[in-house]
TIDOFI-694262 format. One record per residue (C-alpha): chain; y, z, x; residue number from 1; residue in one letter. Coordinates in nm, 2 decimals. Layout:
N
{ch: A, Y: Y, Z: Z, X: X, i: NUM, aa: A}
...
END
This chain:
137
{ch: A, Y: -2.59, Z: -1.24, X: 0.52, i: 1, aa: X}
{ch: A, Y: -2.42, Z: -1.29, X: 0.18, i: 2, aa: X}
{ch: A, Y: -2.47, Z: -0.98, X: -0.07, i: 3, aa: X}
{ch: A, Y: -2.45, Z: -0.93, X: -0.37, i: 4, aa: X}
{ch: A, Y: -2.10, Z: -0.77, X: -0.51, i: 5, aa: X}
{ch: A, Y: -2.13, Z: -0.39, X: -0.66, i: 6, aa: X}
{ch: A, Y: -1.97, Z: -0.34, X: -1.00, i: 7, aa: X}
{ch: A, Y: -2.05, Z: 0.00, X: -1.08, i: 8, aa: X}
{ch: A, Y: -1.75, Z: 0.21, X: -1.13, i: 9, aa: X}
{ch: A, Y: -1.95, Z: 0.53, X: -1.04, i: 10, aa: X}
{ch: A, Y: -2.09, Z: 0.36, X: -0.69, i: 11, aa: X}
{ch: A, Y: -1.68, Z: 0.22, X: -0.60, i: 12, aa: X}
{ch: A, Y: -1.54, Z: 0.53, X: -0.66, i: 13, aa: X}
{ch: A, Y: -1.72, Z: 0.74, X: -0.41, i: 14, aa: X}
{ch: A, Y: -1.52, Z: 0.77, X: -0.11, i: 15, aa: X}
{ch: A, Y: -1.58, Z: 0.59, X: 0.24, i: 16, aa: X}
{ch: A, Y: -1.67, Z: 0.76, X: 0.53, i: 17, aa: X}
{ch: A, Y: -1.57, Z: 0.63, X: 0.91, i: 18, aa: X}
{ch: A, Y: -1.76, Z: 0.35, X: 1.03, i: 19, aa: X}
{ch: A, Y: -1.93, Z: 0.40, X: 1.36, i: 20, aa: X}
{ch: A, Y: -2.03, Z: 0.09, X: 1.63, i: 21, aa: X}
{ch: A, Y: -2.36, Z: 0.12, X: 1.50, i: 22, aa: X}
{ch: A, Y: -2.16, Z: -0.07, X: 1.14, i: 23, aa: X}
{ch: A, Y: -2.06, Z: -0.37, X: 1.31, i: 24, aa: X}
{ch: A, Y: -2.32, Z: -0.55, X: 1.17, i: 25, aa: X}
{ch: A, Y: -2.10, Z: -0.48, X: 0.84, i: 26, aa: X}
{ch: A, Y: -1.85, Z: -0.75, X: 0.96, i: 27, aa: X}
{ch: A, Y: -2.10, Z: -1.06, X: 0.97, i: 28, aa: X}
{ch: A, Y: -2.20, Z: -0.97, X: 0.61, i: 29, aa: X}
{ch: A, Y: -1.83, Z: -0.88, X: 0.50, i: 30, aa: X}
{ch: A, Y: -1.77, Z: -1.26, X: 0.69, i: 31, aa: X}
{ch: A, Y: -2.04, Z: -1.43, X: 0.48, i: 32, aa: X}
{ch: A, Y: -1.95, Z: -1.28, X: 0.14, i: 33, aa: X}
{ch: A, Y: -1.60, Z: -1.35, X: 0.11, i: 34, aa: X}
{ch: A, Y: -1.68, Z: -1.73, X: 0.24, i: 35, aa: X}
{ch: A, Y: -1.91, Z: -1.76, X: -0.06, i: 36, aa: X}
{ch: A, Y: -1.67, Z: -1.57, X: -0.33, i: 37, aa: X}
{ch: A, Y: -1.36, Z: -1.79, X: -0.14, i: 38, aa: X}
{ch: A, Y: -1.26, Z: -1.92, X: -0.46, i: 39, aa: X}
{ch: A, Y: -1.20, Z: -1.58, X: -0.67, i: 40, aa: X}
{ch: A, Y: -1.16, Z: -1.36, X: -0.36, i: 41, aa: X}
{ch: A, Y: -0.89, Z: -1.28, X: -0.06, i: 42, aa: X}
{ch: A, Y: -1.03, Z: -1.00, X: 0.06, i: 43, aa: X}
{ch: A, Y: -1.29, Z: -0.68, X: 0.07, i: 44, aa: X}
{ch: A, Y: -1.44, Z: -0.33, X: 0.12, i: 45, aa: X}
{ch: A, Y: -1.78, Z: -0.27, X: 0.28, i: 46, aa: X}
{ch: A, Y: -1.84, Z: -0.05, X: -0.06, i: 47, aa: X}
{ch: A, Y: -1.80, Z: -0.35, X: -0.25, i: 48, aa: X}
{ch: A, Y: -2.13, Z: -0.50, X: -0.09, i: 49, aa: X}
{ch: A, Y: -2.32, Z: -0.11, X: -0.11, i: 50, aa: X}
{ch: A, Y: -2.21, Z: 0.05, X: 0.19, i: 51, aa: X}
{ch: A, Y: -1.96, Z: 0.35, X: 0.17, i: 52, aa: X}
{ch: A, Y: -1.81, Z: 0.27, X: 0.49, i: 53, aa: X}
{ch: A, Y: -1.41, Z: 0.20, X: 0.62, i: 54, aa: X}
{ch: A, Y: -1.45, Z: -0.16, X: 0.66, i: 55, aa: X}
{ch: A, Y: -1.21, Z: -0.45, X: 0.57, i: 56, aa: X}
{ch: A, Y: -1.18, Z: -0.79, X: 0.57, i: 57, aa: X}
{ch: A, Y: -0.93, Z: -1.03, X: 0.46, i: 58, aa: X}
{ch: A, Y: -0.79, Z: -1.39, X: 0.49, i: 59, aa: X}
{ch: A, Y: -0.43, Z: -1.37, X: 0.67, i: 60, aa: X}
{ch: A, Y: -0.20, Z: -1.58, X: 0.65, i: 61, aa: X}
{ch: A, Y: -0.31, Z: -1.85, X: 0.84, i: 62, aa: X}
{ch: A, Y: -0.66, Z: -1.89, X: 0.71, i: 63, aa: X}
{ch: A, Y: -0.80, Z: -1.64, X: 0.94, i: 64, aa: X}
{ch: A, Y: -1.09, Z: -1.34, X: 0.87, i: 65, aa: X}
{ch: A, Y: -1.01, Z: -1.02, X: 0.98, i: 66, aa: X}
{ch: A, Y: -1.20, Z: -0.75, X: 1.03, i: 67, aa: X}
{ch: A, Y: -1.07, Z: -0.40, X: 1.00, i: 68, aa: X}
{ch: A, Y: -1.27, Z: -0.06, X: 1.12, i: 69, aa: X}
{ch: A, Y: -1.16, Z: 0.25, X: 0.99, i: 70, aa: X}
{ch: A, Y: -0.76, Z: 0.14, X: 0.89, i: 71, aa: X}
{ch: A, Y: -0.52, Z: 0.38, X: 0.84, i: 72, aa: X}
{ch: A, Y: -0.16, Z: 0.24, X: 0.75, i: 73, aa: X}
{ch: A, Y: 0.11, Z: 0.41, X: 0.94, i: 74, aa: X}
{ch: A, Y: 0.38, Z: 0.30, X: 0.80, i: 75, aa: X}
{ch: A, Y: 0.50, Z: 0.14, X: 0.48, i: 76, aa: X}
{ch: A, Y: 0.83, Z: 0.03, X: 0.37, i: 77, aa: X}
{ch: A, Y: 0.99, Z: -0.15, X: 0.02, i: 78, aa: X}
{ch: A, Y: 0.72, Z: -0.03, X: -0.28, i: 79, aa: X}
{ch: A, Y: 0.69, Z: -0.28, X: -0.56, i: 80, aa: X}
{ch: A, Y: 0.46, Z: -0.31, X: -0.89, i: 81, aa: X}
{ch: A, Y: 0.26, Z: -0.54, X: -0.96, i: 82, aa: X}
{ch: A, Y: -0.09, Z: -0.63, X: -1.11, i: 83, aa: X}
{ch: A, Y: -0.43, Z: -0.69, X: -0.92, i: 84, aa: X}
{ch: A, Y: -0.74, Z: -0.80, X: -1.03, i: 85, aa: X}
{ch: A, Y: -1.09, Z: -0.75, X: -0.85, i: 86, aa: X}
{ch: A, Y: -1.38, Z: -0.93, X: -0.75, i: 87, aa: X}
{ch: A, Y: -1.58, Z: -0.58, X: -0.89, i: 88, aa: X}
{ch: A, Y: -1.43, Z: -0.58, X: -1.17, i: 89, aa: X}
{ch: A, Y: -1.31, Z: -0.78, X: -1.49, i: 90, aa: X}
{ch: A, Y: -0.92, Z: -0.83, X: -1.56, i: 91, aa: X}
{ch: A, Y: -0.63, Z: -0.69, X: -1.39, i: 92, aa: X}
{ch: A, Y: -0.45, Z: -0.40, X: -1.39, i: 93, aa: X}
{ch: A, Y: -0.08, Z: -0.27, X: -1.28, i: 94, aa: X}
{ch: A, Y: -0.03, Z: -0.07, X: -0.92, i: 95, aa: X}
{ch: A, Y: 0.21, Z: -0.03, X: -0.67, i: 96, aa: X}
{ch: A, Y: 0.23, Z: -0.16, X: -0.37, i: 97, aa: X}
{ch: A, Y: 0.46, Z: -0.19, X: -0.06, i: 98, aa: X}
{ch: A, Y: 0.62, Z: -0.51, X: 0.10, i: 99, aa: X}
{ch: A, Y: 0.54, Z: -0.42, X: 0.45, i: 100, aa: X}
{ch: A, Y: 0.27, Z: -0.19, X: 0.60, i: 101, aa: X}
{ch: A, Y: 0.17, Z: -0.13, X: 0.95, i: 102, aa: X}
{ch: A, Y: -0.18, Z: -0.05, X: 1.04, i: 103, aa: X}
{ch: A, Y: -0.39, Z: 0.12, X: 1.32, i: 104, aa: X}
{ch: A, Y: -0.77, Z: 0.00, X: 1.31, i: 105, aa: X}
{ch: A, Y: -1.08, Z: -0.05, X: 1.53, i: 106, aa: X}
{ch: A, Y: -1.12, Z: -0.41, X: 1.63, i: 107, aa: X}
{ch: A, Y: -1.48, Z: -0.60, X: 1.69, i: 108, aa: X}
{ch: A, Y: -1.53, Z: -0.46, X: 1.99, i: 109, aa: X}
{ch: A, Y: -1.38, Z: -0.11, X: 1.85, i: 110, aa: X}
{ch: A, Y: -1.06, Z: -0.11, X: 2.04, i: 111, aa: X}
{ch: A, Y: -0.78, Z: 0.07, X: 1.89, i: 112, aa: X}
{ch: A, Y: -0.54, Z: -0.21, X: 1.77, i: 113, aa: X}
{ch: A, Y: -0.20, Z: -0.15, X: 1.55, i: 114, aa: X}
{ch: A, Y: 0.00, Z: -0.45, X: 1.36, i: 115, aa: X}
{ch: A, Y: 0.20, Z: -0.50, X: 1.08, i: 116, aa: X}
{ch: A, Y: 0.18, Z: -0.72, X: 0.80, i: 117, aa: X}
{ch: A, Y: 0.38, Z: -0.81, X: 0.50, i: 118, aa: X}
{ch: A, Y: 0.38, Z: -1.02, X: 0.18, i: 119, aa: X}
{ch: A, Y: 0.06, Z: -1.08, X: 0.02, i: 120, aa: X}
{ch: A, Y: -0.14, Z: -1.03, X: 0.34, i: 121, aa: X}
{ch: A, Y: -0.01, Z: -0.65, X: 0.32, i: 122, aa: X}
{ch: A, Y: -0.07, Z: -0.60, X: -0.07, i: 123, aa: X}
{ch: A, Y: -0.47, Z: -0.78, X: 0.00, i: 124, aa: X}
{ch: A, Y: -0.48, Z: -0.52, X: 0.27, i: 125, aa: X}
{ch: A, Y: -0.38, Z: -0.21, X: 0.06, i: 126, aa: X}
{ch: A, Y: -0.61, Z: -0.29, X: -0.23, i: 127, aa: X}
{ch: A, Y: -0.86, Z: -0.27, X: -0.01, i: 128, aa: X}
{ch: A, Y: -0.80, Z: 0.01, X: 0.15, i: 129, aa: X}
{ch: A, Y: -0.76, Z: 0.14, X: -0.19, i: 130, aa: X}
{ch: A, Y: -1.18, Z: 0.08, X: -0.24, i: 131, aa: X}
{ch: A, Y: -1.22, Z: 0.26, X: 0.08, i: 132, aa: X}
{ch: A, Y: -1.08, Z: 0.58, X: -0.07, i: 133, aa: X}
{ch: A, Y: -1.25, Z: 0.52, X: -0.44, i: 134, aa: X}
{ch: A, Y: -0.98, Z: 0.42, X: -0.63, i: 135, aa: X}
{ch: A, Y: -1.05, Z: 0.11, X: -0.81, i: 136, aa: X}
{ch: A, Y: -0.78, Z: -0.14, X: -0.91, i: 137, aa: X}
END
């Protein structure tokens, strides 16, 4: 179901708590959202659409949604700075970011699944992991 995107700056910066199997309904809403926001939007947070819980999805490389439970990056390598804007939020602002990350997460059927990313894919993923932990870009 498509919901509606949270801009209150007191609601995105409360910090996300683990999401359990009883939130996989999150990923079918997470799914249906970014489809309709495609067009100003790569990627989001469960908190974005009211629910303070570590969920992520993004559009890889290849056009795919991916759905990310509870993501924890392991290892990141070559920081840059850049600037990000949000779907939450109006403008953009300046951050850092690094060229490649590898991350652990829970997969649909939570299975514990590691891969690394890099480019653009890897800064869409650390902004959103970013929301997760209440810090708003």
């Amino acid at each position: 179901m498509v919901k509606n995107i949270v801009r209150d700056r007191l609601l995105l910066a409360i910090k996300s708590v683990d999401a359990t199997i009883d939130d996989l309904y999150l990923a079918n809403d997470l799914i249906d959202t970014l489809k309709f926001n495609r067009s100003r939007c790569v990627g989001m947070a469960a908190n974005m659409i009211g629910v303070s819980k570590k969920v992520i999805i993004f559009e890889d490389e290849n056009k795919n949604y991916v759905v990310m439970f509870n993501p924890i990056i392991i290892k990141k390598e070559m920081e840059y700075e850049t600037e990000e804007g949000c779907l939450s939020l109006e403008g953009v602002r300046p951050t850092k970011r690094y060229k490649k990350i590898k991350v652990e997460y829970l997969d649909f059927e939570f299975r514990k699944r590691n891969k690394s990313y890099s480019g653009f894919t890897a800064q869409i993923i650390q902004h959103e992991m970013d929301h997760l932990e209440g810090i708003i870009i």
